[in-house]
C-alpha positions in Angstrom: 105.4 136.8 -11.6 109.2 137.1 -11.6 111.0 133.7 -10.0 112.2 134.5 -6.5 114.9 132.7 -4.0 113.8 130.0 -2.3 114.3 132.3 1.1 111.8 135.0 -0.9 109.6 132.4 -1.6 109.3 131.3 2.1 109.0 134.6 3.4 106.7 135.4 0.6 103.9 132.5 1.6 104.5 133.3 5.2 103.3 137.2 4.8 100.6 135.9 2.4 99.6 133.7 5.1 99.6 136.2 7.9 97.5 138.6 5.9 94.9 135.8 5.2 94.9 135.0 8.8 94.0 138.6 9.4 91.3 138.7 7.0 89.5 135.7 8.4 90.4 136.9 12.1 87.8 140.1 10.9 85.6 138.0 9.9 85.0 136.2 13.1 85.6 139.2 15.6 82.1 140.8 12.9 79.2 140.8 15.2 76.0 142.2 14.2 74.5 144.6 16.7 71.2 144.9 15.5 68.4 142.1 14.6 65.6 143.3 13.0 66.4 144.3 9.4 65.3 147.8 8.7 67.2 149.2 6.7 69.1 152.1 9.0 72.1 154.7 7.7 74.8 156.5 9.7 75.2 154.4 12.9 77.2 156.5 15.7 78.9 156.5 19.0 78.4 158.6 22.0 82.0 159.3 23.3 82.0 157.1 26.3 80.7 154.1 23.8 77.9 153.6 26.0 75.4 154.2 23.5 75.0 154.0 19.5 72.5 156.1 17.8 71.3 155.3 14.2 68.1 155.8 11.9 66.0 153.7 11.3 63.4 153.3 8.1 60.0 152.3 9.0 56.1 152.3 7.4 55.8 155.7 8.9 59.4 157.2 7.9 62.5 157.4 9.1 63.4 158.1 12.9 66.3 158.2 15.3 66.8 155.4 17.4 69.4 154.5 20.4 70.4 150.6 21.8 73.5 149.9 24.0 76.7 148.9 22.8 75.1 144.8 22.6 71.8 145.9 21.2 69.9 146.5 24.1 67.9 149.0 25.1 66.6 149.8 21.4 64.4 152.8 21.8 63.3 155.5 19.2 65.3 158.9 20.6 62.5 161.8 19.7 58.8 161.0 19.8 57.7 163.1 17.0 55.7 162.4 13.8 58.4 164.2 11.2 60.8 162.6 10.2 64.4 162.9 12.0 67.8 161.3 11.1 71.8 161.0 11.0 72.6 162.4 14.5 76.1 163.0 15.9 77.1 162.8 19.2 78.7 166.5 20.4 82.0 165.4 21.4 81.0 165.9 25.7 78.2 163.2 24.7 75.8 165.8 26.3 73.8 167.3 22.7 73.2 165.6 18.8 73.1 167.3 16.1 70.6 165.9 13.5 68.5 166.6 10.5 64.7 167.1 10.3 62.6 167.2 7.5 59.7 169.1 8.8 57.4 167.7 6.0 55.1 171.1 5.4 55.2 173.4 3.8 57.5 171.2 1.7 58.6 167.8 2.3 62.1 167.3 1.2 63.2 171.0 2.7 65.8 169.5 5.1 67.0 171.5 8.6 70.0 171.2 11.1 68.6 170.9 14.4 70.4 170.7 18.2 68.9 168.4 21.0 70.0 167.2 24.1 71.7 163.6 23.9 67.9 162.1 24.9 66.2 164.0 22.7 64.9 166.5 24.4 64.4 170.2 24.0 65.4 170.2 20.3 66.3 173.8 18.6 66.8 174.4 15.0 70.7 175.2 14.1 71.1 175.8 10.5 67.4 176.4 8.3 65.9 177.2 5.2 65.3 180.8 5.8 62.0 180.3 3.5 63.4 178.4 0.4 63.6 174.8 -0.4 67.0 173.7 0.2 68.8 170.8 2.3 71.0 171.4 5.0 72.9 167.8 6.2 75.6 165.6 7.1 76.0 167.4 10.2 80.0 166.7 12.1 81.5 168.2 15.2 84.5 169.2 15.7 86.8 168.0 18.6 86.0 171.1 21.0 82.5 171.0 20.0 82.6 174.8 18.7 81.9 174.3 15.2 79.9 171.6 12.9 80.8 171.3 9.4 77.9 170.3 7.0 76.2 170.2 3.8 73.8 172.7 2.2 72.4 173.5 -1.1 71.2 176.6 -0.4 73.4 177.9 -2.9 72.2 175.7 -5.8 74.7 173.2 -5.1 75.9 170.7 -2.5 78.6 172.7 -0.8 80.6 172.5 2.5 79.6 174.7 5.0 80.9 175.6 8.7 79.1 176.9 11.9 80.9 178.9 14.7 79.0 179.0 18.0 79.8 182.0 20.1 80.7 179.9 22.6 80.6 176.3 23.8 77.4 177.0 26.1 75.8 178.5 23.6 73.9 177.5 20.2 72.3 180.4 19.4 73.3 183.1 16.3 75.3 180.0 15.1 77.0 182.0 11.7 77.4 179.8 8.9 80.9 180.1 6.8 80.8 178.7 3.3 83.4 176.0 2.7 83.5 175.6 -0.9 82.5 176.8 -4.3 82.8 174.4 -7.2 80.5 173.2 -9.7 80.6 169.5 -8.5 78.9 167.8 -5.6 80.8 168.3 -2.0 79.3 165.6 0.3 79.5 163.7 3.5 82.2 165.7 5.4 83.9 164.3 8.7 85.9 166.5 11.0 89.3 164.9 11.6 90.4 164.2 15.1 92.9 166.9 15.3 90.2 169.2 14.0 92.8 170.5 11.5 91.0 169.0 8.2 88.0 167.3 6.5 87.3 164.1 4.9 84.4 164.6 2.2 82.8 162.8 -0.9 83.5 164.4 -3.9 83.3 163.7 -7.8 85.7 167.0 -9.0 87.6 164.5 -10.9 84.4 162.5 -12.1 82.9 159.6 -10.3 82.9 160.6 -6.4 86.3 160.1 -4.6 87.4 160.9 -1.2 89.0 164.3 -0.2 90.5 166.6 2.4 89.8 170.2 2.8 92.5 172.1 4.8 91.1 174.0 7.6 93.5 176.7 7.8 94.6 176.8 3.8 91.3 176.5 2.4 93.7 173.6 0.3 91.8 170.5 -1.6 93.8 167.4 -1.7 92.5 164.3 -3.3 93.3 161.0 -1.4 91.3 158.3 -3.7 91.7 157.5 -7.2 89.3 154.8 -8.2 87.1 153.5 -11.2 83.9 153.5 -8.9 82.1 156.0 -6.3 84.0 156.8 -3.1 82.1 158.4 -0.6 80.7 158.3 3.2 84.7 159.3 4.8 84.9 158.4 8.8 88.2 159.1 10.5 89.9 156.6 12.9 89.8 157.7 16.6 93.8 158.1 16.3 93.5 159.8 12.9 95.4 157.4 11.4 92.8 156.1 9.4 90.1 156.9 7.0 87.2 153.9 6.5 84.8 154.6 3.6 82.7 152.8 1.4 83.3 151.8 -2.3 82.3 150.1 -5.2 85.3 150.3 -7.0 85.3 146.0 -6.8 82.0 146.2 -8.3 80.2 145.8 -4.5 79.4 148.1 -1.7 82.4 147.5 0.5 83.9 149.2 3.5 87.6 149.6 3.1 90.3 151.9 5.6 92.9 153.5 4.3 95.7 155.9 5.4 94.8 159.1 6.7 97.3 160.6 3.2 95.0 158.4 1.0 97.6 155.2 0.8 97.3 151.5 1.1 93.2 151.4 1.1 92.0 147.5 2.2 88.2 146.0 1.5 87.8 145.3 4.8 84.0 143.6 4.8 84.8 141.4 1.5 81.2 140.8 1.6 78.8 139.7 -1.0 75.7 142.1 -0.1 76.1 145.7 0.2 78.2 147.0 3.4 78.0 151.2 3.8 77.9 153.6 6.8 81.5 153.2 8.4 82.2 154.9 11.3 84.3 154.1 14.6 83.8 153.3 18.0 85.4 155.5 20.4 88.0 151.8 21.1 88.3 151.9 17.4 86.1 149.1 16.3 84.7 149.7 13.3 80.9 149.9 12.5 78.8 149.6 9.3 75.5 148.8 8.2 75.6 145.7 5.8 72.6 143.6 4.1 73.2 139.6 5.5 70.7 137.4 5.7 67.9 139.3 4.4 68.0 142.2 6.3 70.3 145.5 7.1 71.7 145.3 10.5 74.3 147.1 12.2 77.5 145.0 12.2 81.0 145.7 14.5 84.6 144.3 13.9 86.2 143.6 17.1 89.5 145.1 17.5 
């Protein structure tokens, strides 16, 4: 390290020391939210934060659950026997959108479907039309007229976008192909200003983080690292992008930049951490394996 003035020096430990106070200040404001160590995947808010919804893996499968913001209130969402997982809030908090395996004729042969936010009256969105194929990841978009997901309908993971005729209704939703390359397009988030995407890509290799422009059809990479990227969640401002890597040789969380710069571990944890999203405050929300067991965790603004 070059020498530095005595003044640099001071200023230097003092903005070393403020960053580690930061770093320890996330650690303490990191409360887990769940207790019972399932292992669960893609925890997320209802708009008004009132409620989080999550799967969770069981003997029996895998299943949608709901608890209040503390934990409470933890109650499987839809009482059926197949199996039903990563839901999204609409963005008026009154429908999810989910996936459903519907387990025969083939198990594996994944489908979009709608439901009211308790899980009611659920309506498939975006199937199979009779072949095997796996339609996922479903996100809204901030007026809650389109969802951008994942199929493979096409032979490969692609993105894909459906229109609703309107906002009251979910029928004849038409689905738009996204993208057409040979590698894997995964995971996509709808940005807050619906203008862009976040997705999981590995174009350039292992599986970075990019951005498809809405109204260019444009591909811009934001990550460049030596391990997997993947699992994008914007920031309620759009300011931010959390995901998880491995690039550190660990499952981490880290937030970056919404243009891909300055990306921070922000969990710095020994076991696995994966599943970022946001509350609608901005806290952020992960799954992570402590103590035996993977529980939802929050950091405190």
């Amino acid at each position: 390290m070059p020498h530095l003035p005595t003044t640099s020096c001071i200023l230097f430990l003092a903005l070393t020391t403020i960053v580690g106070a930061q770093d320890d200040l996330l650690t303490k404001n990191k409360k887990p939210i769940t207790a019972d160590g399932d292992f669960k995947q893609r925890p997320a808010w209802s708009p008004d934060g009132k409620q989080l919804l999550f799967s969770r893996h069981d003997e029996q499968g895998i299943f949608l659950y709901h608890c209040s913001p503390d934990g409470n209130n933890d109650q499987r969402l839809i009482d059926e026997t197949t199996f039903h997982f990563n839901a999204v809030f609409s963005p008026d908090g009154k429908r999810i959108a989910y996936e459903h395996d519907k387990l025969s004729p083939g198990q594996g042969d994944m489908e979009l479907y709608l439901a009211d936010a308790d899980g009611k009256n659920p309506q498939p969105l975006f199937v199979t039309e009779g072949r095997l194929s796996h339609e996922e990841w479903p996100s809204w978009s901030p007026d809650g007229k389109t969802i951008v997901c994942t199929s493979t309908r096409d032979a490969n993971t692609e993105l894909y976008l459906l229109s609703f005729p309107s906002s009251d209704d979910d029928t004849g939703a038409e689905p738009k192909r996204l993208t057409s390359d040979p590698a894997i397009d995964d995971h996509p988030c709808f940005s807050p200003d619906g203008q862009s995407i976040a997705f999981a890509t590995n174009r350039w290799g292992d599986l970075e983080i990019a951005l498809y422009d809405l109204a260019t059809g444009t591909v811009t990479r934001l990550t460049t690292s030596p391990g997997l990227d993947d699992y994008p969640a914007w920031s309620p401002d759009g300011k931010q992008i959390a995901f998880t890597s491995n690039r550190d040789g660990n499952l981490e969380i880290y937030v970056m930049n919404a243009d891909g710069s300055g990306a921070k571990n922000i969990t710095q944890h020994a076991g696995p951490d994966n599943f970022p999203t946001w509350s609608p405050d901005g806290a952020l929300t992960f799954v992570s394996l402590q103590n035996g067991g993977w529980d939802i965790y929050r950091i405190a603004k």
